[in-house]
MOPAC internal coordinates of N, CA, C and O (Angstrom, degrees):
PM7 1SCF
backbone

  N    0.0000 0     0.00 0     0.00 0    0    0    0
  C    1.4570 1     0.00 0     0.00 0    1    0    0
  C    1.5195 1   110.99 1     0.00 0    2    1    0
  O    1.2310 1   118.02 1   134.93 1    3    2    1
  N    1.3502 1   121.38 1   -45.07 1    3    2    1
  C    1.1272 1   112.44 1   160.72 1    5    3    2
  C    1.6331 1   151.75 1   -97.29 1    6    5    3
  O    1.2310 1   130.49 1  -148.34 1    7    6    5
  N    1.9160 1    97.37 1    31.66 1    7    6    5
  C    0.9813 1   111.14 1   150.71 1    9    7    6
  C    1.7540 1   128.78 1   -88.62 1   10    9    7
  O    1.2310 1   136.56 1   167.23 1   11   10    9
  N    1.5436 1    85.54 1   -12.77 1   11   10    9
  C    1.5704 1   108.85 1  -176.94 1   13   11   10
  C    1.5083 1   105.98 1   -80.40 1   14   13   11
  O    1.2310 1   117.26 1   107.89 1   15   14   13
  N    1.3238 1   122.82 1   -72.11 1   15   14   13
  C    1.1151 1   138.90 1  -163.16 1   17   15   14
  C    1.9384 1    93.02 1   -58.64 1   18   17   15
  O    1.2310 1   110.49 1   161.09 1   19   18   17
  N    1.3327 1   135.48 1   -18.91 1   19   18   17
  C    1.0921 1   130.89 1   179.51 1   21   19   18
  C    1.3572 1   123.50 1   -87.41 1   22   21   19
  O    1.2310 1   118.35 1   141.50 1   23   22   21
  N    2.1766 1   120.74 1   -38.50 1   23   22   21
  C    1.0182 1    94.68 1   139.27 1   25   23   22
  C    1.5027 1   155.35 1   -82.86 1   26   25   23
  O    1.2310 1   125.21 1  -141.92 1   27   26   25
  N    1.4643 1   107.60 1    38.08 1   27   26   25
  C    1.4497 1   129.57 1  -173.89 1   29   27   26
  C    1.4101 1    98.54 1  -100.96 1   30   29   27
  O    1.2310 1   121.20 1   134.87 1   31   30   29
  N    0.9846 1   115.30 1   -45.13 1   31   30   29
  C    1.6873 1   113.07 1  -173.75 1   33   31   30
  C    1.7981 1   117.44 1   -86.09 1   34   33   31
  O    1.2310 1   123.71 1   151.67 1   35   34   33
  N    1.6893 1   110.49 1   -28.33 1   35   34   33
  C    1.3196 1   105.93 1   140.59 1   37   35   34
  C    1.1755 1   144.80 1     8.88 1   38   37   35
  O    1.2310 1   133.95 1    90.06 1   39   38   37
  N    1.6240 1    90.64 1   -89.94 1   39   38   37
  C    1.4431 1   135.91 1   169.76 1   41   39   38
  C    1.7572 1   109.53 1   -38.65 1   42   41   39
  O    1.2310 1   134.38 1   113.71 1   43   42   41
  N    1.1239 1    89.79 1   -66.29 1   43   42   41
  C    1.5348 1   116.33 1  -151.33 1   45   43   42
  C    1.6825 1    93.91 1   -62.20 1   46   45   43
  O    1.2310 1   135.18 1   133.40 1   47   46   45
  N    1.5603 1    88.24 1   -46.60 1   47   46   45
  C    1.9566 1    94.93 1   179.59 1   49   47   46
  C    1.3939 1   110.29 1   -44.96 1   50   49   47
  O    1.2310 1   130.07 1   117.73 1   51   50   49
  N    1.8927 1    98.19 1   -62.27 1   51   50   49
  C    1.5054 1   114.08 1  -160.55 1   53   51   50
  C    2.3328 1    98.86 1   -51.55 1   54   53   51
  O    1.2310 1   139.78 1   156.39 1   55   54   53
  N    0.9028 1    79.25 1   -23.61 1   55   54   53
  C    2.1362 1    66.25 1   179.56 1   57   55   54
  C    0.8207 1    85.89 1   -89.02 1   58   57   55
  O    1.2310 1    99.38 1   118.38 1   59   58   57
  N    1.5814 1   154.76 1   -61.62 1   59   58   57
  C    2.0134 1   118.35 1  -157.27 1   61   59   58
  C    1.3866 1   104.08 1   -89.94 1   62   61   59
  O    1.2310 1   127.78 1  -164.38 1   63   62   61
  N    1.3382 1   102.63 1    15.62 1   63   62   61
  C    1.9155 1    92.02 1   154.13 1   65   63   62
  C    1.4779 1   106.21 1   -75.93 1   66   65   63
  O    1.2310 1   128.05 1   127.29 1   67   66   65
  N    1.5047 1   102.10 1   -52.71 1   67   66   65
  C    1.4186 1   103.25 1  -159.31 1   69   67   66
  C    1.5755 1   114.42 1   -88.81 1   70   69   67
  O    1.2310 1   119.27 1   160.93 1   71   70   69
  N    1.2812 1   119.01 1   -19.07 1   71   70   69
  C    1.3565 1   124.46 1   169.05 1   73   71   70
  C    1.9937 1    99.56 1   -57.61 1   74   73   71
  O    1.2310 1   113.18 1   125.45 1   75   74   73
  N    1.1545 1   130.49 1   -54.55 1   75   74   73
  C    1.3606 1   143.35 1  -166.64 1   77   75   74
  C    1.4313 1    88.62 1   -53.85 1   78   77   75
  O    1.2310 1   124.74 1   128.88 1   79   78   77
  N    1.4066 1   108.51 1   -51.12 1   79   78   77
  C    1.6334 1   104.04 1  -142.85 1   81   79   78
  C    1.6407 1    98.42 1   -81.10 1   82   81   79
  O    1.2310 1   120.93 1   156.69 1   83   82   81
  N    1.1780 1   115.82 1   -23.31 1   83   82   81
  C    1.1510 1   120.84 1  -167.48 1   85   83   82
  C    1.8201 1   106.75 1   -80.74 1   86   85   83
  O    1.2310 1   124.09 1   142.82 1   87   86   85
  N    1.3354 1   109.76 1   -37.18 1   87   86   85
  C    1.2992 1   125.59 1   176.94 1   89   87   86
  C    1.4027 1   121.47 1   -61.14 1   90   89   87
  O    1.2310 1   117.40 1   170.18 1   91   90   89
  N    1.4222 1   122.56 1    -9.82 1   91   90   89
  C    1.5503 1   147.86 1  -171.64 1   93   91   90
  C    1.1669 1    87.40 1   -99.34 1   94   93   91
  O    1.2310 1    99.31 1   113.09 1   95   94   93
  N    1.4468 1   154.88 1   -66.91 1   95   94   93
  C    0.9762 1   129.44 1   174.91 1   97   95   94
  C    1.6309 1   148.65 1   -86.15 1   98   97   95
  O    1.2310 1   125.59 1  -176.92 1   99   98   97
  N    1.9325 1   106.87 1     3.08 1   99   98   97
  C    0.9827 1   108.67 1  -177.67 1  101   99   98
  C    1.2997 1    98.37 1  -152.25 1  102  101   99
  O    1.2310 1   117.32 1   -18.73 1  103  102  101
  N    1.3086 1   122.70 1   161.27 1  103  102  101
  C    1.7854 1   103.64 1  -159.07 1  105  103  102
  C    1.7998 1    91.60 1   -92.02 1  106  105  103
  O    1.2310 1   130.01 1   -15.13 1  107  106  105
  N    1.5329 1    98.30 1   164.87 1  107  106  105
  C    1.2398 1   108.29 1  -157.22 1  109  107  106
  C    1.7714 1   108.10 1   -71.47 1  110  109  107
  O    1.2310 1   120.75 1   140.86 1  111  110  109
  N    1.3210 1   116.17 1   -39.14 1  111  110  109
  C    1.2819 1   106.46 1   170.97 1  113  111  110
  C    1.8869 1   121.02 1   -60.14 1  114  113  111
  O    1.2310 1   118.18 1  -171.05 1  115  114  113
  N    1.0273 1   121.07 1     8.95 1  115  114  113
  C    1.7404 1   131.36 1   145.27 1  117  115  114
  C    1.4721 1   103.74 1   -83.06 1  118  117  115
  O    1.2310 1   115.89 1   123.54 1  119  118  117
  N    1.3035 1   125.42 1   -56.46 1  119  118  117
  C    1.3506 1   121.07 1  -168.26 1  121  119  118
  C    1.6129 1   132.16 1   -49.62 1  122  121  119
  O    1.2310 1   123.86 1   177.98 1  123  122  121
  N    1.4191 1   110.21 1    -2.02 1  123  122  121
  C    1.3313 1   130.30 1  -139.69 1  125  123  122
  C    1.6085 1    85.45 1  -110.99 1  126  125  123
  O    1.2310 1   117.29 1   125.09 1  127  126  125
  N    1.2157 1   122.76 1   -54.91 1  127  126  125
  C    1.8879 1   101.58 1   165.28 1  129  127  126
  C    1.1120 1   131.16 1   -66.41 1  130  129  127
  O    1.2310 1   124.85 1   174.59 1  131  130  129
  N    1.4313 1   108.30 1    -5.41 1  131  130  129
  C    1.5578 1    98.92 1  -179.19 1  133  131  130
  C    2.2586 1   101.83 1  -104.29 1  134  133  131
  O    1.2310 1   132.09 1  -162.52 1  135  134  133
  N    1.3892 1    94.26 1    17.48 1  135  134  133
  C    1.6312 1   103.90 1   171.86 1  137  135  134
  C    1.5817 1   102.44 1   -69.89 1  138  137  135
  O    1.2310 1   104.97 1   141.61 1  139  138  137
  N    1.3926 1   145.41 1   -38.39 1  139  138  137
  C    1.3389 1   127.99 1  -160.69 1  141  139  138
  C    1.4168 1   110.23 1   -91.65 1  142  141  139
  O    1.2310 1   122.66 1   179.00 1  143  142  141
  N    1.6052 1   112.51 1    -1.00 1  143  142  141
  C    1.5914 1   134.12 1  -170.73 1  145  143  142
  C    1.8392 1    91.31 1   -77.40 1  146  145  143
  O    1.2310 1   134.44 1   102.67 1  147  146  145
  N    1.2309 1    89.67 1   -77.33 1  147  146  145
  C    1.5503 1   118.62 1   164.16 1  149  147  146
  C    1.5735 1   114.55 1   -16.50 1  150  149  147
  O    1.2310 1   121.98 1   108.64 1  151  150  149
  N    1.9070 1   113.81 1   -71.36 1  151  150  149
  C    1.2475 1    95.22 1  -162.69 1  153  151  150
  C    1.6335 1   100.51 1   -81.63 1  154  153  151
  O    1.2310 1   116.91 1   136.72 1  155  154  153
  N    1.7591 1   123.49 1   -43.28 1  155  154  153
  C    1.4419 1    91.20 1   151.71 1  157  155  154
  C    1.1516 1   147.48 1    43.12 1  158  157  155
  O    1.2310 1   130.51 1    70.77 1  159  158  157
  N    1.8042 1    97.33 1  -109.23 1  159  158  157
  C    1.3402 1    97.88 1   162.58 1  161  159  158
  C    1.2937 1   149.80 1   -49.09 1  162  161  159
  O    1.2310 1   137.19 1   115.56 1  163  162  161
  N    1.0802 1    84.30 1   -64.44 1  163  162  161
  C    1.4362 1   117.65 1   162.62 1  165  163  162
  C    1.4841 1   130.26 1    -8.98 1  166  165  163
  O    1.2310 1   128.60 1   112.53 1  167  166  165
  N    1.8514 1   101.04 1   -67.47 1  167  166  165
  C    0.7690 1   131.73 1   156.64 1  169  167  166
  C    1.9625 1   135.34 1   -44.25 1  170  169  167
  O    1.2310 1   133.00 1   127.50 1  171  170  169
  N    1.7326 1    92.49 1   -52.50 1  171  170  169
  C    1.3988 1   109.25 1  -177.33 1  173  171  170
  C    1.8154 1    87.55 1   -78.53 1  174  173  171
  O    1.2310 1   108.30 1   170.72 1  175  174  173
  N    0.7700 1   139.47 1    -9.28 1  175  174  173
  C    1.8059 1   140.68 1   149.74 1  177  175  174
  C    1.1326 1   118.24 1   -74.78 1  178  177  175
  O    1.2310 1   107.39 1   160.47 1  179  178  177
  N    1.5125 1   141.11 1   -19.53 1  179  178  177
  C    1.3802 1   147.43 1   165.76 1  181  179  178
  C    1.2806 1    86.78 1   -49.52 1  182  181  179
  O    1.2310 1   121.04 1    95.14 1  183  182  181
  N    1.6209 1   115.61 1   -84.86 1  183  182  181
  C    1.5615 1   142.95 1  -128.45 1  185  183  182
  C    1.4725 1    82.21 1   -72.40 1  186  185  183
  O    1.2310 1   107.73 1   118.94 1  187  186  185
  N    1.2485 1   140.50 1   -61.06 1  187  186  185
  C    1.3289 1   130.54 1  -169.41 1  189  187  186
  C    1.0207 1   119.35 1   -65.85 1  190  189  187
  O    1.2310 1   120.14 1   154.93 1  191  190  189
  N    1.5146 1   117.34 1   -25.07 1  191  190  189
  C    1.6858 1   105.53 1   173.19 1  193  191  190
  C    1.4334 1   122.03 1   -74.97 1  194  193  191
  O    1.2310 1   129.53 1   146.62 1  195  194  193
  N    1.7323 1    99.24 1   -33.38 1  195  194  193
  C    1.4336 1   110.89 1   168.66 1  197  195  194
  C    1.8770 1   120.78 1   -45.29 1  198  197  195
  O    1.2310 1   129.06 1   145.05 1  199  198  197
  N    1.0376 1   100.15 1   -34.95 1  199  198  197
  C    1.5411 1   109.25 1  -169.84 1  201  199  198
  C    1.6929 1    99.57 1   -94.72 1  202  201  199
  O    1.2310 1   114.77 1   133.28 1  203  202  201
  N    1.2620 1   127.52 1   -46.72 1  203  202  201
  C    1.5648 1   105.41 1   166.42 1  205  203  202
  C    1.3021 1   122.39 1   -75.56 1  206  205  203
  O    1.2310 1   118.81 1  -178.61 1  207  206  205
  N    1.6436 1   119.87 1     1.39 1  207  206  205
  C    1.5187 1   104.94 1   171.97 1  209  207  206
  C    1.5283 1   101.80 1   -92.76 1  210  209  207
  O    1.2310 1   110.08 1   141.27 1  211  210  209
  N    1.5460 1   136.22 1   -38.73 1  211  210  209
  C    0.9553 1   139.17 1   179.85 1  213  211  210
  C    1.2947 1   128.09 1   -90.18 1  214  213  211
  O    1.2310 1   115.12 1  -155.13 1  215  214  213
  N    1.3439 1   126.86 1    24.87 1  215  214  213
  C    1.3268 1   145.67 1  -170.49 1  217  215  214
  C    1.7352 1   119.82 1    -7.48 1  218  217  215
  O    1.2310 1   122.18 1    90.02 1  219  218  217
  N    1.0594 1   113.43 1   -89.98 1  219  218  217
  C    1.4164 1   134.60 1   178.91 1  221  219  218
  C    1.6989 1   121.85 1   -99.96 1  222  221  219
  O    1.2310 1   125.73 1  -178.88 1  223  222  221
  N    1.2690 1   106.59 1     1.12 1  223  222  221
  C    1.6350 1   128.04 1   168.44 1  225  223  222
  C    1.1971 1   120.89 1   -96.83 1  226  225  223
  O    1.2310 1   112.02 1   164.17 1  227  226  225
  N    1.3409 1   132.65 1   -15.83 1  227  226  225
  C    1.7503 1   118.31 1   145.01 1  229  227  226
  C    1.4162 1   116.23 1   -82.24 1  230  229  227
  O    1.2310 1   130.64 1   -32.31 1  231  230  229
  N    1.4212 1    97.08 1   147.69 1  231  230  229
  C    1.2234 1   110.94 1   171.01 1  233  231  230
  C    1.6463 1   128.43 1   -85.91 1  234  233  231
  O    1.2310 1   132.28 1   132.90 1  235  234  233
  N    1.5433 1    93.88 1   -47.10 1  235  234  233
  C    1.5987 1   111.39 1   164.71 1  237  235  234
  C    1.5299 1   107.00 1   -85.01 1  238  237  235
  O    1.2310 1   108.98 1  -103.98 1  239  238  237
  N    1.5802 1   138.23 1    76.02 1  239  238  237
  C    1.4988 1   105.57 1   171.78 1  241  239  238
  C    1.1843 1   152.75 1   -80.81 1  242  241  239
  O    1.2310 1   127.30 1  -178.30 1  243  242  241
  N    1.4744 1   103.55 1     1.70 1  243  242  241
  C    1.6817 1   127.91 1  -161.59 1  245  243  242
  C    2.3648 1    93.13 1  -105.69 1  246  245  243
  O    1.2310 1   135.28 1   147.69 1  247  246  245
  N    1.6928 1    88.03 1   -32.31 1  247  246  245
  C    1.7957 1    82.61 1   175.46 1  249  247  246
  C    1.7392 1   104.25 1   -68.21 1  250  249  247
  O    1.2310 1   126.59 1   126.99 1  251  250  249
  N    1.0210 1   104.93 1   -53.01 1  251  250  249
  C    1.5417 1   119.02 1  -172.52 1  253  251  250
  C    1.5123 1   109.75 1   -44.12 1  254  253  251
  O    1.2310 1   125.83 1   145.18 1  255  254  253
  N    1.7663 1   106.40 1   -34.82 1  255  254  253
  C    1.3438 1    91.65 1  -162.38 1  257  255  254
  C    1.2392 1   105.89 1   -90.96 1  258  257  255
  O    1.2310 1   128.13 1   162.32 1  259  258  257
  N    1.7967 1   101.94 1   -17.68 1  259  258  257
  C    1.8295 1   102.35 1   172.49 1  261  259  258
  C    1.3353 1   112.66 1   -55.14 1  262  261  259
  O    1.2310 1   119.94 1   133.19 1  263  262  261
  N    1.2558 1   117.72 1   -46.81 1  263  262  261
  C    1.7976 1   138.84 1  -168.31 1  265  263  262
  C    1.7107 1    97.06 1   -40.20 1  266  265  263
  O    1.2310 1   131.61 1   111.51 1  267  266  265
  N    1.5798 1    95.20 1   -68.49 1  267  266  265
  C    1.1471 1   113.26 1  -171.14 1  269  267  266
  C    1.8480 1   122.89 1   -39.08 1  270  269  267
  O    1.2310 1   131.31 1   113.60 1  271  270  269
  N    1.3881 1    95.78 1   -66.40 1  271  270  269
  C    1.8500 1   116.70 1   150.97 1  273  271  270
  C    1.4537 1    98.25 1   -12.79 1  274  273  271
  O    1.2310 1   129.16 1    88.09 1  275  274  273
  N    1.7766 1    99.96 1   -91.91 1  275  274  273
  C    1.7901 1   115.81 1  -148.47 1  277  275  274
  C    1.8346 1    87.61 1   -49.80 1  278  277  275
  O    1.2310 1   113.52 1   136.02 1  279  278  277
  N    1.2473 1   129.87 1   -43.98 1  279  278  277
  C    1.7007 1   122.89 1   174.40 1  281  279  278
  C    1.4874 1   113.22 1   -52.20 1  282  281  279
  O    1.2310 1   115.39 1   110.71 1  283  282  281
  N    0.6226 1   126.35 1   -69.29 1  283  282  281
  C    1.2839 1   144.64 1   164.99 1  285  283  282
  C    1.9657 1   107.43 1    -6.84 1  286  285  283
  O    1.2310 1   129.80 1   115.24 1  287  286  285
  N    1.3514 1    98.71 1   -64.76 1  287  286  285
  C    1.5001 1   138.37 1  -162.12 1  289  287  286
  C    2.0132 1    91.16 1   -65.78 1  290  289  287
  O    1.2310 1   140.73 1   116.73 1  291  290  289
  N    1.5191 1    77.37 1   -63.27 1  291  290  289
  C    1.9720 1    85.39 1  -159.66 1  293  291  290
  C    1.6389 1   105.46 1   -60.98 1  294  293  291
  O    1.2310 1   125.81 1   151.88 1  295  294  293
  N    1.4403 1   106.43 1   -28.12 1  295  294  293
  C    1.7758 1   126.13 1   179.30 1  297  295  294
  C    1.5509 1   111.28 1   -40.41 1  298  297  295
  O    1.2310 1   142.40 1   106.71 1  299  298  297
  N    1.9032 1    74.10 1   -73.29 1  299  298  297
  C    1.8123 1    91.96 1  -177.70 1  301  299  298
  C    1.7565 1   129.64 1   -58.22 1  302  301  299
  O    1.2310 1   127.58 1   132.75 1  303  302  301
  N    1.5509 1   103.01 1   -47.25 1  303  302  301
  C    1.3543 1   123.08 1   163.93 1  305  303  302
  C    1.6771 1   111.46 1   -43.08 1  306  305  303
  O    1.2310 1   116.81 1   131.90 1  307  306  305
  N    1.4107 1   123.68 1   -48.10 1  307  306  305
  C    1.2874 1   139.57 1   169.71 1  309  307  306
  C    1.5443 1   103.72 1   -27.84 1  310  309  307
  O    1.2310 1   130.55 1    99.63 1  311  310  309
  N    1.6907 1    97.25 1   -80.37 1  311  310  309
  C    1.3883 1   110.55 1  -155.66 1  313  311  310
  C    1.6208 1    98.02 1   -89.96 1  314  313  311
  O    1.2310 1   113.55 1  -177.24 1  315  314  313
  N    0.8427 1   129.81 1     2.76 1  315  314  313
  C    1.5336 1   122.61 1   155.41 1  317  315  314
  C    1.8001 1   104.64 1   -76.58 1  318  317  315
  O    1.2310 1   122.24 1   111.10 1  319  318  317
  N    0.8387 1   113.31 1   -68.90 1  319  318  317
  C    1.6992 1   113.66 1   179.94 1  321  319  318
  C    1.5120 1   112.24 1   -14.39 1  322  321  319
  O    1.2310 1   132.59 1   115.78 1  323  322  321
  N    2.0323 1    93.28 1   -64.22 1  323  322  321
  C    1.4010 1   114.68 1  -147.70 1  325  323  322
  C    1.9337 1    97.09 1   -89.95 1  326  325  323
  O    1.2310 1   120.86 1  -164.39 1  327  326  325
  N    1.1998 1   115.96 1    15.61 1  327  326  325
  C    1.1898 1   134.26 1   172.35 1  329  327  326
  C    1.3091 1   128.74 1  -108.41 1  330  329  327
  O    1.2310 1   122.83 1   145.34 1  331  330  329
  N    1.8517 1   112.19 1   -34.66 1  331  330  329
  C    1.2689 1   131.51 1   168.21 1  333  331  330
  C    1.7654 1   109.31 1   -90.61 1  334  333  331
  O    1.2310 1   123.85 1   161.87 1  335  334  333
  N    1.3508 1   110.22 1   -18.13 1  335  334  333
  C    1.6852 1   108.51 1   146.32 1  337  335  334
  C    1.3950 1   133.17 1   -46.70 1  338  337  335
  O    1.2310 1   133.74 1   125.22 1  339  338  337
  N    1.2042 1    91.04 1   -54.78 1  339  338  337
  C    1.8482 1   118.65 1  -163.10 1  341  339  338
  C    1.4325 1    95.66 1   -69.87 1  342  341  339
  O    1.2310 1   115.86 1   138.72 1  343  342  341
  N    1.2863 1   125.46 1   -41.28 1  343  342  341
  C    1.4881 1   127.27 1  -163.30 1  345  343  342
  C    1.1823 1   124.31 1  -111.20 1  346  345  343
  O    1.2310 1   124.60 1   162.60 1  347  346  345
  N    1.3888 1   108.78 1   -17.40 1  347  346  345
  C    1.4908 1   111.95 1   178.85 1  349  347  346
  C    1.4111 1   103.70 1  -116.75 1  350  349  347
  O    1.2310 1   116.52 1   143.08 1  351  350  349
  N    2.1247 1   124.23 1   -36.92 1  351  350  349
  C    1.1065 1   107.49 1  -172.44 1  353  351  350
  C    1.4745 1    99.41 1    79.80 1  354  353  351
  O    1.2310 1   107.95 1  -138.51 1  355  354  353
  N    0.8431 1   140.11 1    41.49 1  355  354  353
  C    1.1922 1   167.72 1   150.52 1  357  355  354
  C    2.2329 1   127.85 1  -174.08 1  358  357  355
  O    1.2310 1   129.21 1   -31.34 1  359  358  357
  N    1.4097 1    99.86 1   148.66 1  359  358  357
  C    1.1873 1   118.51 1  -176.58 1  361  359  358
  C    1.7089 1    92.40 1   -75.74 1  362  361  359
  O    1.2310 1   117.40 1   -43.68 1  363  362  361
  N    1.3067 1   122.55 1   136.32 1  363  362  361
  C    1.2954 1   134.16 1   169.73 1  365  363  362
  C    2.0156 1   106.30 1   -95.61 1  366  365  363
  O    1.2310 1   124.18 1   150.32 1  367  366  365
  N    1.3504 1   109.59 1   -29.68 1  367  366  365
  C    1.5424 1    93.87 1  -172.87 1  369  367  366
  C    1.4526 1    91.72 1  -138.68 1  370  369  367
  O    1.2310 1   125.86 1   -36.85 1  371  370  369
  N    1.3074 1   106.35 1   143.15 1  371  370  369
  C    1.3478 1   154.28 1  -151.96 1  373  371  370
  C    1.8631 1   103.66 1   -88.58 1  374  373  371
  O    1.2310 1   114.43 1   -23.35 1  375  374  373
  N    1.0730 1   128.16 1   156.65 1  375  374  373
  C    1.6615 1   127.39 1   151.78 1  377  375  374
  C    1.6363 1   116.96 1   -51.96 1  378  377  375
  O    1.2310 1   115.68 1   152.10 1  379  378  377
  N    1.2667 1   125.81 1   -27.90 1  379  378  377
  C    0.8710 1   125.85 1  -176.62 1  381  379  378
  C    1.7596 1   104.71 1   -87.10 1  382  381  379
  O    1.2310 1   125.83 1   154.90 1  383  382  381
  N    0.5308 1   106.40 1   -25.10 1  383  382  381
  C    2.0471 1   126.97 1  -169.85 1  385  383  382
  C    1.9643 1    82.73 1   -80.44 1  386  385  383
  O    1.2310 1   119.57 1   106.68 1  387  386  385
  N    1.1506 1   118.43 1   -73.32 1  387  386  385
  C    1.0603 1   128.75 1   169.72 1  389  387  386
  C    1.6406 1   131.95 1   -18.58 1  390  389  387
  O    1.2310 1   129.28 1   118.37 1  391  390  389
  N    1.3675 1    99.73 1   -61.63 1  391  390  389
  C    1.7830 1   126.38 1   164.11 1  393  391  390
  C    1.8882 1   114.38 1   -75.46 1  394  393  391
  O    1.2310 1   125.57 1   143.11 1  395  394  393
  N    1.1005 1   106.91 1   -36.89 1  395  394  393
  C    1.7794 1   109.22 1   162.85 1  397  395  394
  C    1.6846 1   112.65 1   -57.44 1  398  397  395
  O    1.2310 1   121.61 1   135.39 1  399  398  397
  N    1.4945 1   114.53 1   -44.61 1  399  398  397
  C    1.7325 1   129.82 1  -150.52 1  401  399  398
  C    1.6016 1    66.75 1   -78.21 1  402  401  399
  O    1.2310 1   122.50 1    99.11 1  403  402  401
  N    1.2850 1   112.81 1   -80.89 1  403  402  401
  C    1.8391 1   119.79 1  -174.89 1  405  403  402
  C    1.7502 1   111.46 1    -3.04 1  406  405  403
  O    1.2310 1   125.63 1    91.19 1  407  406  405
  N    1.6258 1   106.78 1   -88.81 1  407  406  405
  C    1.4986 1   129.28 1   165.75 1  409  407  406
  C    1.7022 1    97.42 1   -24.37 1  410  409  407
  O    1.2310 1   128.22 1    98.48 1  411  410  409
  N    1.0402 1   101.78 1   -81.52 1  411  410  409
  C    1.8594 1    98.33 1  -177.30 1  413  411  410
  C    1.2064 1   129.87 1   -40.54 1  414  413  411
  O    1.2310 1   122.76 1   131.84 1  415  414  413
  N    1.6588 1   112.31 1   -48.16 1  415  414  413
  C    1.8989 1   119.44 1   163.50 1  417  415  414
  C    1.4109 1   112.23 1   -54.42 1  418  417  415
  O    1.2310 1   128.23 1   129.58 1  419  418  417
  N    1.3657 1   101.75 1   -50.42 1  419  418  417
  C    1.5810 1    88.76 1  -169.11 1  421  419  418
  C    1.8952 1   125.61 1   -73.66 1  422  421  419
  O    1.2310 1   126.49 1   152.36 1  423  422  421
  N    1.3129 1   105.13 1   -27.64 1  423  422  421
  C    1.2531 1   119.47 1   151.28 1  425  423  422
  C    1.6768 1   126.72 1   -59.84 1  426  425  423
  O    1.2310 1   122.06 1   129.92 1  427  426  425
  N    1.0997 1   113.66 1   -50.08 1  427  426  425
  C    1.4481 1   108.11 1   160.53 1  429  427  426
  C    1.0322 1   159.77 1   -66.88 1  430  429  427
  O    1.2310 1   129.74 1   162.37 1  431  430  429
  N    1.6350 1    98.83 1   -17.63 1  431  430  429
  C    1.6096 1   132.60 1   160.38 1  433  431  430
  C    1.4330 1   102.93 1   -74.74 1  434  433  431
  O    1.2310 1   118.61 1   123.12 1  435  434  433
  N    1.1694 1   120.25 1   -56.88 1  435  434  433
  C    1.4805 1   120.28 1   177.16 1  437  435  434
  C    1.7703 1   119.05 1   -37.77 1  438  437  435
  O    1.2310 1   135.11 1   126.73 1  439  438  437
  N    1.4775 1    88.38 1   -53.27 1  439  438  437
  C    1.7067 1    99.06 1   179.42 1  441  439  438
  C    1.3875 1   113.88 1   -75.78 1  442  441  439
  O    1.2310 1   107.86 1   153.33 1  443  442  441
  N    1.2808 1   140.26 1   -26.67 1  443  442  441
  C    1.0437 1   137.35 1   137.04 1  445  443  442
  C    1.3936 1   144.61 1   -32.92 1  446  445  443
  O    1.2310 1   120.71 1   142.42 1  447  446  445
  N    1.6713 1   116.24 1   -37.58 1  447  446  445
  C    1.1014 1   139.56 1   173.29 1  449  447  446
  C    1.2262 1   103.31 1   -77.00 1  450  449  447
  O    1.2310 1   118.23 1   131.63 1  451  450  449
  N    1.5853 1   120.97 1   -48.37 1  451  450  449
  C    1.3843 1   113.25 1  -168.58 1  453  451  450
  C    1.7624 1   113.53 1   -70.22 1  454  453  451
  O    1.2310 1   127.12 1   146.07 1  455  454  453
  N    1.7996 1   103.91 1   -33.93 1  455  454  453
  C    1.6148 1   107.59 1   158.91 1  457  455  454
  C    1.5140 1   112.91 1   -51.94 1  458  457  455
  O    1.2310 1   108.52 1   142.03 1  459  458  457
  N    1.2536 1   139.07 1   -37.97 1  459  458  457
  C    1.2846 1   126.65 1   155.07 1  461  459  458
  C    1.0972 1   136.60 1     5.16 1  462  461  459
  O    1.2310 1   137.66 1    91.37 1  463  462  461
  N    1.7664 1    83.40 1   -88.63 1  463  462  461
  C    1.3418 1   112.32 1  -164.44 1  465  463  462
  C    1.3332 1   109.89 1   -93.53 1  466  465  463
  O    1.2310 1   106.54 1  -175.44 1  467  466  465
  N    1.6377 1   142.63 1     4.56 1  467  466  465
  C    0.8890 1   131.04 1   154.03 1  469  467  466
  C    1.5702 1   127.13 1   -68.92 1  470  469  467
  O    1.2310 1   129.89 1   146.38 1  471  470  469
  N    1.5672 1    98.53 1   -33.62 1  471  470  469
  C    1.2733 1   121.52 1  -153.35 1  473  471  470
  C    1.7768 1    95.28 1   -74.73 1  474  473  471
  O    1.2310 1   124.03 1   128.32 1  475  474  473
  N    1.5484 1   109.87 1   -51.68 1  475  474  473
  C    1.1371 1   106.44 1   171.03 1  477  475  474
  C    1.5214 1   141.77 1   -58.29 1  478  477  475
  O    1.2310 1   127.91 1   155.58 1  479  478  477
  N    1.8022 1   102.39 1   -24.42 1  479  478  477
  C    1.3022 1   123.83 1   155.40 1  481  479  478
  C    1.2562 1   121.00 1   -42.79 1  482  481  479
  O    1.2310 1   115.24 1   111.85 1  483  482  481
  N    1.0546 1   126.63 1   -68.15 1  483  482  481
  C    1.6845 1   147.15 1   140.66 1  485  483  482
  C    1.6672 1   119.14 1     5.97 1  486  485  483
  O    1.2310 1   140.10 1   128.09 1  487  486  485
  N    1.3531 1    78.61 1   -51.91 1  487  486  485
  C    1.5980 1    88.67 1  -161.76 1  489  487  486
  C    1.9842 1   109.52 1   -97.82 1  490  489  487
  O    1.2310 1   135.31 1   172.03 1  491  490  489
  N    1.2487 1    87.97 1    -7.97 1  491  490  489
  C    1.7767 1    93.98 1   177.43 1  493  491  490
  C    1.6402 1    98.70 1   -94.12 1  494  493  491
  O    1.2310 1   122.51 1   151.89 1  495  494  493
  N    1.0447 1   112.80 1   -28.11 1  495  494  493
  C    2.2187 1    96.53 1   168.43 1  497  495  494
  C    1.1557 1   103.01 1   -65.83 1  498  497  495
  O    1.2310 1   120.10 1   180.00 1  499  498  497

């Protein structure tokens, strides 16, 4: 569980690293299209970390890494909201913004996971 729950928070870090960092140089309402770039990554870094921290100890690894993603997704989306509240007094992303970030985590964790497990395949011949 807490190899799991760690690459979840990763994730979650790696966007208010880069949301912050990005916001230092350009004001944050620009920063806001380059958010699905962001979780993305991010994400396709969940699923892969998930699979080299947990190697041969999941059973499901491609569910796990989706799981992981849609967490990931609802995490970040969270504290972006409740951040673009606090500071702007307004919500910056929408349900629909919401259900796109979704589509993207869960797809990107997936593809990530599956880079995983190829990569490690690879490396056991």
């Amino acid at each position: 569980m807490g190899k799991f729950s760690y690459s979840i928070l990763a994730g979650v870090f790696g966007v208010a690293v880069l949301v912050v960092f990005l916001s230092v140089f350009i004001e944050l309402y620009s920063v806001v299209p380059f958010v699905p770039w962001i979780i993305a990554f991010n994400t396709a870094m969940t699923g892969y970390s998930l699979i080299d921290k947990t190697r041969d100890t999941l059973k499901y690894k491609q569910a796990c890494s989706i799981s992981a993603g849609i967490l990931n997704v609802i995490i970040t989306c969270l504290l972006m909201s409740i951040f673009s509240l606090y500071f702007f007094g307004e919500n910056l992303f929408s349900i629909l913004d919401f259900a796109f970030y979704l589509i993207i985590g869960i797809v990107c964790s997936e593809l990530g996971a599956l880079l995983a497990i190829k990569y490690f395949k690879l490396n056991k011949r």
